[in-house]
N, C-alpha and C positions, 0 to 999 in steps of 0.2 A: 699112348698115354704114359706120363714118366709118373713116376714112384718119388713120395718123396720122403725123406731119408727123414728117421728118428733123431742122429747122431749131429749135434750141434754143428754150426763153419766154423774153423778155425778161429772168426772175428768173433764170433758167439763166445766160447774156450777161454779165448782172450780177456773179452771183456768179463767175464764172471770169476776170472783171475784176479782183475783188476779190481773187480770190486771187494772181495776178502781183502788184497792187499790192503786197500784204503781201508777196510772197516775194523784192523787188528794194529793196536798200537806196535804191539813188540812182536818180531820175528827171533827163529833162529838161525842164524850163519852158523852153521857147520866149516871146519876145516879140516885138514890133515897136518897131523903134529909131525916135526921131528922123527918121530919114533913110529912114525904111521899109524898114529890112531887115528880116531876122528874124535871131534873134539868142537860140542858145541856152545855157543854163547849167545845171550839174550840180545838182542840189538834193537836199536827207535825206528820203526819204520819211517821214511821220510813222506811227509803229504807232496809226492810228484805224481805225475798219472803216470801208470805202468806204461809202457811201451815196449819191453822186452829188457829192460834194463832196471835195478834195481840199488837205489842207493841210499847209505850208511854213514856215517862222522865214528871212527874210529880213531885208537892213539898210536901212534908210531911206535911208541915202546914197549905195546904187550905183543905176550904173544901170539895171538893170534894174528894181528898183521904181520907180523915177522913170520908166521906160516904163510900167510898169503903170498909174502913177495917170493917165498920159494917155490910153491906148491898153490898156483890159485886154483886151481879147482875145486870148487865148494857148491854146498848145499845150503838154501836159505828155506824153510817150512814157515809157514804160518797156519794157524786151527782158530776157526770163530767156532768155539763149543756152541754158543748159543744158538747159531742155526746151524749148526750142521756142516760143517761149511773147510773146505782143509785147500791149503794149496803145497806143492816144494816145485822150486825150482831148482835147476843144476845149471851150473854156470863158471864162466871162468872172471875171476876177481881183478880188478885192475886199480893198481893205487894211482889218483887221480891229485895234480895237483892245480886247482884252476879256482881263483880268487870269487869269481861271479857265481861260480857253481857251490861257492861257500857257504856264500854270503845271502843267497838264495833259499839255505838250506840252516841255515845256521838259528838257533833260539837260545835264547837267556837258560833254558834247562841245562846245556851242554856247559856253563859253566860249575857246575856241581864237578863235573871230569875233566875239564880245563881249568882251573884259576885264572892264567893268560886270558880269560874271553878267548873270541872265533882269531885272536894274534897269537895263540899258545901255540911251540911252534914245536909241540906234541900233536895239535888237531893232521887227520890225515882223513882224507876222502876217500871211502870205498865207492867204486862200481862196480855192481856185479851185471857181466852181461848174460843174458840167458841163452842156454843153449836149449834146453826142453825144461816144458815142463808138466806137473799133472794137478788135474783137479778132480775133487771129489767134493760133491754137493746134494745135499737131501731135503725133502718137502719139508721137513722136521723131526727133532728130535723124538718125539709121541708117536708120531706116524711110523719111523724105524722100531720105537721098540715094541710097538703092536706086532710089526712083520719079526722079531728076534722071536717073541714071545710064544706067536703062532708056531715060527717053525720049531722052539723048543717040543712044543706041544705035540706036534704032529708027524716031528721027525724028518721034514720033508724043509729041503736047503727055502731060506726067505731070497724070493726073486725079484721083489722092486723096495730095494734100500739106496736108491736115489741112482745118480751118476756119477761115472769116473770118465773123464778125458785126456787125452795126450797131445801134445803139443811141442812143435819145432820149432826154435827161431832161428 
C-alpha cells in the first residue's frame, strides 16, 4: 500500500506561484549594484502566465538595467498580505529585445516612463528566467495569528502557520 505524501508536486508549487504572481500588481527586482549591494525596485508585474519566466518593461538608462547587463543575477519577491501568500524567485536577467513580445506586453500606463510611447527607444525588455524558487502560503491571516498567539501563550514553538516550498527550474 503506498503512502501518499503531504508535500505538494512540483506542478502544484508551480501553479500556486503562479497564482500570487498573477494576483500582486507590483513586484520587487532585486539586483547587485556596482559596489555590490543589493538594490531593490518596484516593478509592474506583467499579466503573462508564469512558466518559469518572468517578465518586466524596464529603461535602458537607469541603473538598475545597467546592473543587470553586468551582473544578472537577481531576486524578484512578490507578498499578497492579504492571504498570506509570498513568493521570491532567483534568476538570471536577460535583456530582451523582440518587438512582438513588446507589443504584447506593452499599456498606455508605460507611457508615464516613456513619453516616446512602446517607440521610446529608452523602453528595454526584461526577462527574468527562474532558476529556483520559494513559496510560502497560509489558510489565513486570523488563523496564523491564533497559532502566534497560542504559542506566545504557551511558550511552545506554533506548528501549522501554513506552507513553504522549493522549487527548481
Amino acid at each position: 500500500m503506498s503512502q501518499q505524501s503531504d508535500h505538494p508536486t512540483r506542478e502544484e508549487t508551480i501553479k500556486a506561484m503562479a497564482a500570487v504572481i498573477k494576483g500582486v500588481k507590483f513586484a520587487m527586482l532585486t539586483v547587485e549594484t556596482e559596489d555590490g549591494h543589493l538594490q531593490a525596485h518596484p516593478m509592474t508585474t506583467q499579466q503573462t502566465e508564469f512558466d518559469g519566466d518572468v517578465w518586466f518593461i524596464g529603461g535602458k538608462d537607469t541603473g538598475q538595467v545597467q546592473s543587470m547587463m553586468v551582473r544578472p543575477n537577481v531576486n524578484v519577491s512578490y507578498a499578497d498580505h492579504s492571504g498570506g501568500n509570498y513568493v521570491s524567485i532567483s534568476g538570471r536577467a536577460e535583456l530582451v529585445e523582440n518587438r512582438a513580445k513588446l507589443e504584447e506586453l506593452w499599456s498606455d500606463f508605460y507611457k508615464a516612463y516613456f513619453p516616446g510611447g512602446i517607440d521610446d527607444p529608452s523602453v528595454q525588455l526584461i526577462k527574468i528566467g527562474a532558476q529556483g524558487g520559494e513559496y510560502w502560503g497560509s489558510d489565513g491571516k486570523l488563523k496564523n495569528m491564533l497559532q502566534m498567539a497560542r504559542a506566545a501563550v504557551t511558550g511552545k514553538p506554533a506548528t501549522d502557520l501554513g506552507t513553504n516550498e522549493t522549487v527548481e527550474f
